[in-house]
N, C-alpha and C positions, 0 to 999 in steps of 0.2 A: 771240297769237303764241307766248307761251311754253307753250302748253297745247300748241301742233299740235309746236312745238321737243321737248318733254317724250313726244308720242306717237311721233314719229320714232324719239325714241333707245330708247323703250321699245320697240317694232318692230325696230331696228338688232339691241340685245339679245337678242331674242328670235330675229333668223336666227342669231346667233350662236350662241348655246346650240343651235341646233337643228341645226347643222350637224353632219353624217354623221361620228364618228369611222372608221369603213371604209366604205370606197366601193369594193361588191363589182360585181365583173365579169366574165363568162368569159372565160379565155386559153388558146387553142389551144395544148398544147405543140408545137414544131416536129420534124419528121419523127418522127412519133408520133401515133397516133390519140385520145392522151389531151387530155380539157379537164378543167379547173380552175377554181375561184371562187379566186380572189382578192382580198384589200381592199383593193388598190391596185394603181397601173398598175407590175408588174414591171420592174426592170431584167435583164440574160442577161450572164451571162461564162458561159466554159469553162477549164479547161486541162486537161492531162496528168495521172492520178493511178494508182497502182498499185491494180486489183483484177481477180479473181480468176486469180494467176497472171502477170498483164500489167498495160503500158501502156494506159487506155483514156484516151480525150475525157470527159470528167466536164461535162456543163451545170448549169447552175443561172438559175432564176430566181427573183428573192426581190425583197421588201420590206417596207415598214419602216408599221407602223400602230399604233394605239393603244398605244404604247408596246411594241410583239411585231415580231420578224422574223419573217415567213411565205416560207417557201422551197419549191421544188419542183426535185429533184435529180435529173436521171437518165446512164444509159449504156446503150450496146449492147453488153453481151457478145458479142454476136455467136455464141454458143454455148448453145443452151436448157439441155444439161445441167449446167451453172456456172451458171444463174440462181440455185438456192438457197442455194449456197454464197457465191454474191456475198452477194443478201441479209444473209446470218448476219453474214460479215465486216463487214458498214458497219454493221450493227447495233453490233457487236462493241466497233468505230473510233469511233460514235460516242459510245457511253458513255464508252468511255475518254477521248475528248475533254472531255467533262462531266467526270469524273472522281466520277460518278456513282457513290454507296454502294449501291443498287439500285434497281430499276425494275418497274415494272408492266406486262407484259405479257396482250395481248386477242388473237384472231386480228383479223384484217384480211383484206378482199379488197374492193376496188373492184368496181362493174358490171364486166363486162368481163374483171376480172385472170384471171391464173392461181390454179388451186387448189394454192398451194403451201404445206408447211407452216411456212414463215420467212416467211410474208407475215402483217404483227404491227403491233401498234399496243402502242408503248412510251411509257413515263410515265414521266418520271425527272428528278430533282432533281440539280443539280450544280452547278460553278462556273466563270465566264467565266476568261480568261487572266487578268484584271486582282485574280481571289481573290474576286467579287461575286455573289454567291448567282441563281441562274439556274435556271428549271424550261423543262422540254421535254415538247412529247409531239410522236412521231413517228411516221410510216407506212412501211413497207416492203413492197412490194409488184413486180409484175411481169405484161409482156404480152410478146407475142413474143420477139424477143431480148434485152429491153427490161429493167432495172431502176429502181426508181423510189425515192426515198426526199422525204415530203413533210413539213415540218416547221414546228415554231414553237416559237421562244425570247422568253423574258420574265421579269422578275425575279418577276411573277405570271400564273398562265394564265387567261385570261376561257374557259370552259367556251363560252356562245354562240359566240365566235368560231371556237373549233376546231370545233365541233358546223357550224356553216358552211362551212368551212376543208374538212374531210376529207369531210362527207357531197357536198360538189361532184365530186367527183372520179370519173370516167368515161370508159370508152373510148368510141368511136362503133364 
């Protein structure tokens, strides 16, 4: 009895450790041709945020995995010729948010995107509101009126999960 007790929990153990720290999935972005992997099942707010010139609707969907926020950010400009300038600005907004000393930028362009040249994949180290040391790497990119910014924050970056994260990313 205590042998079968003993292989039980050695089994029990064993789904445990083997359990999926991300549990990737594709998520349609909404009124957008874009999907996404995700490693986990997003949550979606919106609100109101000033870019390029105006008010837009700001979405986001994000969650929360292996210790990393994975986000996926967009708006309609509503205007193609503001797409890159959008771009640049949230680029801009979000280091200063980090308060990022610098960053490494790649170009970027999803299947699909536009060939813009502010569609970038940025690398940068910086600090949450609380003073606690945070790295980011992020995407900027763009499809019809479309701008998109796709991200992950962690006090370390797992290289697999972005390499996951960002090669999903796809118009239809």
């Amino acid at each position: 009895m205590f042998r079968s007790l003993a292989a039980m929990a050695l089994l029990g153990a064993g789904m445990v450790a083997c359990s999926p720290t991300y549990n990737w999935r594709e998520v349609r972005v909404q009124s957008t041709s874009l999907t996404a992997m995700m490693p986990c099942k997003p949550d979606t707010a919106a609100r109101e945020v000033p870019m390029a010139g105006r008010k837009v609707n700001l979405t986001a969907l994000s969650c929360e995995a292996g210790g990393a926020t994975f986000a996926l950010l967009f708006v309609d400009i509503g205007e193609p010729a503001r797409l890159g300038g959008a771009l640049a600005q949230w680029k801009t907004a979000t280091l200063s948010n980090l308060r990022a000393a610098a960053a490494r930028e790649t170009p970027f362009r999803p299947e699909g995107a536009l060939a813009l040249p502010q569609s970038l994949q940025v690398v940068a180290a910086g600090q949450r509101p609380d003073g606690s040391k945070v790295e980011s790497q992020a995407a900027y990119f763009a499809h019809g009126s479309h701008v998109f910014q796709a991200v992950i924050y962690a006090a370390q970056l797992r290289p697999e999960a972005a390499e996951s994260f960002f090669s999903g990313l796809k118009f239809q």
